[in-house]
Short mmCIF file of the C-alpha atoms (twelve columns), coordinates in Angstrom:
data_MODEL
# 
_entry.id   MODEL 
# 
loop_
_atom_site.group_PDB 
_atom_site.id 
_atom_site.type_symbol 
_atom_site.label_atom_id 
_atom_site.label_alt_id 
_atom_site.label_comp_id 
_atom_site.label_asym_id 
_atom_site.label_seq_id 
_atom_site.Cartn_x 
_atom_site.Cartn_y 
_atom_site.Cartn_z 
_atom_site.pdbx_PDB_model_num 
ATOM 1   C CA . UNK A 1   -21.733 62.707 79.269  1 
ATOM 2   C CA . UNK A 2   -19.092 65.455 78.906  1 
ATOM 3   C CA . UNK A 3   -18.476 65.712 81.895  1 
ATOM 4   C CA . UNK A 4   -17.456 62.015 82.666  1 
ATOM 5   C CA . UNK A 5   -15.097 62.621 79.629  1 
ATOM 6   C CA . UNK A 6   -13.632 65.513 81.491  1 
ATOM 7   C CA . UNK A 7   -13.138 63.649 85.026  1 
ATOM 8   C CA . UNK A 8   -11.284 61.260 83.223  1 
ATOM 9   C CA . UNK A 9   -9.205  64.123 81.683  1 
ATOM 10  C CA . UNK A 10  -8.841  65.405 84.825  1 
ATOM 11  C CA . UNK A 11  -7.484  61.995 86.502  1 
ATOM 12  C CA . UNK A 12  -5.173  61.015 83.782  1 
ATOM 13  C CA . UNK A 13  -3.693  64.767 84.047  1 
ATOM 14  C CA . UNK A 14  -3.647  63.747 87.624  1 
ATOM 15  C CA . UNK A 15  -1.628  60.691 86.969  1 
ATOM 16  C CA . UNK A 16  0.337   62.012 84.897  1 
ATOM 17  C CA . UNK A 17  1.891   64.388 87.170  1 
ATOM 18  C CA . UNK A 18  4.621   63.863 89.192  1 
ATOM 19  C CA . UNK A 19  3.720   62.904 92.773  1 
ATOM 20  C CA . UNK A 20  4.053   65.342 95.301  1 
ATOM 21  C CA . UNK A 21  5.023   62.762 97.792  1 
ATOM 22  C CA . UNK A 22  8.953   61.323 97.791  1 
ATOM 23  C CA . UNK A 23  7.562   57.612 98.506  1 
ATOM 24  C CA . UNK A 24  5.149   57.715 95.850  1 
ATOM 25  C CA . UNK A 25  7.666   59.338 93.874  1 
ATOM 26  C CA . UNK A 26  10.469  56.279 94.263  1 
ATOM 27  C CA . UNK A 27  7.487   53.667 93.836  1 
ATOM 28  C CA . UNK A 28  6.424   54.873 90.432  1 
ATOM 29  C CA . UNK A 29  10.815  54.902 89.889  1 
ATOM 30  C CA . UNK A 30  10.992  51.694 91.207  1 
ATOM 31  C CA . UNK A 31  10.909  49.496 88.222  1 
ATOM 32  C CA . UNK A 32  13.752  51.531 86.684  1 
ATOM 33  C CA . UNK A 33  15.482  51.411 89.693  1 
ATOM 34  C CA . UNK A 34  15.469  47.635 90.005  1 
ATOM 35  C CA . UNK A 35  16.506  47.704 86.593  1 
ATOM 36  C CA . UNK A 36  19.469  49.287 87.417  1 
ATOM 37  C CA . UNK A 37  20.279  47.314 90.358  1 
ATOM 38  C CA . UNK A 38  20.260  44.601 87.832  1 
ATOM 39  C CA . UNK A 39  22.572  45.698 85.547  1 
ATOM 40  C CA . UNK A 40  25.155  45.957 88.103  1 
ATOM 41  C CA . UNK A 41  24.655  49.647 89.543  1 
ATOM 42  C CA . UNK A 42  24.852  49.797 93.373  1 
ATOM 43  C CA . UNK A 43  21.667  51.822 95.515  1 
ATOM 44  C CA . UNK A 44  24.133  54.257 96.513  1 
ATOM 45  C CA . UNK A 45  25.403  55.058 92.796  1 
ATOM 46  C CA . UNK A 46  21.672  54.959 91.729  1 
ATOM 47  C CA . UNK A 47  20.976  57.969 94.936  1 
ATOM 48  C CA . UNK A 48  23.936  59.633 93.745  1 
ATOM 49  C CA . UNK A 49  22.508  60.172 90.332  1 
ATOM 50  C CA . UNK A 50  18.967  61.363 91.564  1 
ATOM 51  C CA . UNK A 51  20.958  63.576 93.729  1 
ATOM 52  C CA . UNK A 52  22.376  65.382 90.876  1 
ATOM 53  C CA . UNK A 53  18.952  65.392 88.951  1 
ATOM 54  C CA . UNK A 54  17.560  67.389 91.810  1 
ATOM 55  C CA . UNK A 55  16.090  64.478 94.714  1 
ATOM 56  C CA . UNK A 56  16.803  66.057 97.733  1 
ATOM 57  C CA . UNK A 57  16.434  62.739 100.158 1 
ATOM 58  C CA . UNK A 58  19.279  61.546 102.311 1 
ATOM 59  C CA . UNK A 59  20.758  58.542 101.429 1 
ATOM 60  C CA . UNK A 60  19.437  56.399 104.814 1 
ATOM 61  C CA . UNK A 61  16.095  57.559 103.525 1 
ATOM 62  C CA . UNK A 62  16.098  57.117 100.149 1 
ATOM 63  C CA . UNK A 63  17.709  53.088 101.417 1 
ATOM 64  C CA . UNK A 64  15.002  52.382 103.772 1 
ATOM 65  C CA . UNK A 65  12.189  54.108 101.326 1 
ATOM 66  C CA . UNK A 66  13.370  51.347 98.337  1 
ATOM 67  C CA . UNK A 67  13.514  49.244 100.690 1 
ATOM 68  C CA . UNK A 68  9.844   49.540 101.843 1 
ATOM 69  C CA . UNK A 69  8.558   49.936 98.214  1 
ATOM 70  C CA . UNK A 70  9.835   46.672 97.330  1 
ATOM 71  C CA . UNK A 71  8.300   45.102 99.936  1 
ATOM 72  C CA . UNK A 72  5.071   46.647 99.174  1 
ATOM 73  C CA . UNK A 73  2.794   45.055 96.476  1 
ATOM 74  C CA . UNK A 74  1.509   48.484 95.765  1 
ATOM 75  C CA . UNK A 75  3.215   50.268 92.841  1 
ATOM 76  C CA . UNK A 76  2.528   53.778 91.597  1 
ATOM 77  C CA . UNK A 77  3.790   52.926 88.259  1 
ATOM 78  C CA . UNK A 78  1.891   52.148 85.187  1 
ATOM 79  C CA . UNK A 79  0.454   48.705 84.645  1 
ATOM 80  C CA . UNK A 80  1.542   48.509 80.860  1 
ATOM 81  C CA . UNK A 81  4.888   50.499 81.822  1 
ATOM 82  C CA . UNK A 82  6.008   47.009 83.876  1 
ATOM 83  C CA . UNK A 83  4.761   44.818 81.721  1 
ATOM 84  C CA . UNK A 84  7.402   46.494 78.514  1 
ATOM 85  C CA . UNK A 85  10.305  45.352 80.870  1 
ATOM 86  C CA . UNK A 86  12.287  42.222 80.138  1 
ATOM 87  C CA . UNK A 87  10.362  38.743 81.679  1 
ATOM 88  C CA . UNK A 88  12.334  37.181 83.946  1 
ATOM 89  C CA . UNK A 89  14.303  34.001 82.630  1 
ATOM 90  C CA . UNK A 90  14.345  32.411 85.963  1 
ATOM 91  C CA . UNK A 91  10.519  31.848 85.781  1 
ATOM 92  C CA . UNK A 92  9.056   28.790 83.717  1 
ATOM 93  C CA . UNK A 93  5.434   29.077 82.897  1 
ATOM 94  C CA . UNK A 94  3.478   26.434 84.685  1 
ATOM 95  C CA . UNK A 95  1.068   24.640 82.335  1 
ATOM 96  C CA . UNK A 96  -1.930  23.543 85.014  1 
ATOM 97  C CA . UNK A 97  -4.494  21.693 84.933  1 
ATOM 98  C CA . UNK A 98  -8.052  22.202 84.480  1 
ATOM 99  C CA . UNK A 99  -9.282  21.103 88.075  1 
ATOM 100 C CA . UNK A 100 -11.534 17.972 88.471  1 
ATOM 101 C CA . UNK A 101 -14.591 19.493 91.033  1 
ATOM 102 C CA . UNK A 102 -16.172 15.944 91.905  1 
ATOM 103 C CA . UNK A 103 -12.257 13.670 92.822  1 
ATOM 104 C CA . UNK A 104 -11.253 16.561 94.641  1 
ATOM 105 C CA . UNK A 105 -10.674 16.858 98.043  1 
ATOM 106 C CA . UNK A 106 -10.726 20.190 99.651  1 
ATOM 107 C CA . UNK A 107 -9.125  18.664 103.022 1 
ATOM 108 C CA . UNK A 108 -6.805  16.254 101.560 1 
ATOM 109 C CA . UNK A 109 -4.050  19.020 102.246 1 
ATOM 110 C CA . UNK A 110 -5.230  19.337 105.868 1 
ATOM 111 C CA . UNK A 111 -5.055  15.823 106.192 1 
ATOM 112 C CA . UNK A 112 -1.757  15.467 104.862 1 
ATOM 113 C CA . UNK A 113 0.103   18.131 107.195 1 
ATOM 114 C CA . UNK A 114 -2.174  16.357 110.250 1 
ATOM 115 C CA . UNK A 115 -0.166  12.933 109.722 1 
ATOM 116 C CA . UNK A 116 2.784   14.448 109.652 1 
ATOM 117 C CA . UNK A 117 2.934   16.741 112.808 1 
ATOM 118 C CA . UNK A 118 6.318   16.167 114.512 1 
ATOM 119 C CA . UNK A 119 5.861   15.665 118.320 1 
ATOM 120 C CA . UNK A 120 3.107   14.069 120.087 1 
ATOM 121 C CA . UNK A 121 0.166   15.259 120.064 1 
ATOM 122 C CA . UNK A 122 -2.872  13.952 122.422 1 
ATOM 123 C CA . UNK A 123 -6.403  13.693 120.767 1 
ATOM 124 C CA . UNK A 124 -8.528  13.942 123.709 1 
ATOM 125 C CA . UNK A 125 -10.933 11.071 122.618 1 
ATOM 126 C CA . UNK A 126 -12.428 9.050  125.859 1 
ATOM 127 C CA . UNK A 127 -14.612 6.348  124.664 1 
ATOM 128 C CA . UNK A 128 -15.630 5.521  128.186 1 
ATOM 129 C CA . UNK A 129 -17.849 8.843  128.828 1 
ATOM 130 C CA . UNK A 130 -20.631 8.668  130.633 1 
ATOM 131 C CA . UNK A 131 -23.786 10.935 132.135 1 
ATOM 132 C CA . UNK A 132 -23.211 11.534 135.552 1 
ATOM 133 C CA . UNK A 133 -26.089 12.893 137.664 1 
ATOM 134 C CA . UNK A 134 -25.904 16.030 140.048 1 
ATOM 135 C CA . UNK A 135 -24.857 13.847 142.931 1 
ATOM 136 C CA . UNK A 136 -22.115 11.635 141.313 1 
ATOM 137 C CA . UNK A 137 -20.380 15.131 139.663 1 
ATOM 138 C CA . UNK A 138 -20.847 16.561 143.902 1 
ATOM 139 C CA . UNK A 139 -19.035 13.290 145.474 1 
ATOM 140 C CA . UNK A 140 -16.253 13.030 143.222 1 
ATOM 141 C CA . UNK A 141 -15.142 16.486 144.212 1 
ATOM 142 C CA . UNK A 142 -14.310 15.103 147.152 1 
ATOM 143 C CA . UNK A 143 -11.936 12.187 145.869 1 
ATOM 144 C CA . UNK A 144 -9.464  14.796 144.237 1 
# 
């Protein structure tokens, strides 16, 4: 058992660091950076002050690597960290439902955006198929 209490010693030491990598580094930054950006600070005053903190990172790079990380769903930063920040305003909660399993219907969506395709559209139904033997399927070659 002591040593499952020291893996997990040795991952939150781990996490705790400070990555070695400068894209994981300006992930786990990124909520304070959009923070910033908030309050009215531009991305280039924002790369000016890392700058002098000791980020060596061009500015193009340090653009497109914000850029990518707010794009990404994957954050470096910690889970309760986020959460601390101000809620969005813009957001109402959405009180839903508790979903009815037997009046549902799981296609009616699929049916909906089906009656409404713009354009025409040509369901090959042919109600007057019939079997045609070897011979009939060998003469009508011929016709075309």
């Amino acid at each position: 058992m002591s040593t499952l209490n020291e893996y997990r010693a040795c991952l939150n030491d781990l996490a705790a660091a400070t990555p070695r990598k400068k894209a994981a580094l300006i992930r786990s930054l990124l909520p304070s950076i959009e923070a910033a950006l908030s309050s009215g600070q531009t991305l280039k005053d924002i790369w000016v002050a890392l700058e002098k903190k000791g980020l060596a990172m061009a500015y193009r790079v340090f653009q497109m690597t914000v850029w990518r990380a707010r794009r990404s769903k994957k954050t470096t930063a910690p889970r309760d960290w986020e959460k601390s920040n101000v809620s969005s305003p813009q957001e109402p909660l959405q009180q839903s439902e508790p979903l009815n399993v037997e009046g549902r219907d799981p296609l009616a969506n699929l049916r909906r955006l089906e009656e409404n395709r713009p354009g025409f559209h040509w369901r090959g139904t042919n109600s007057q198929r019939k079997v045609m033997s070897r011979r009939e399927a060998v003469n009508d070659k011929g016709k075309r």
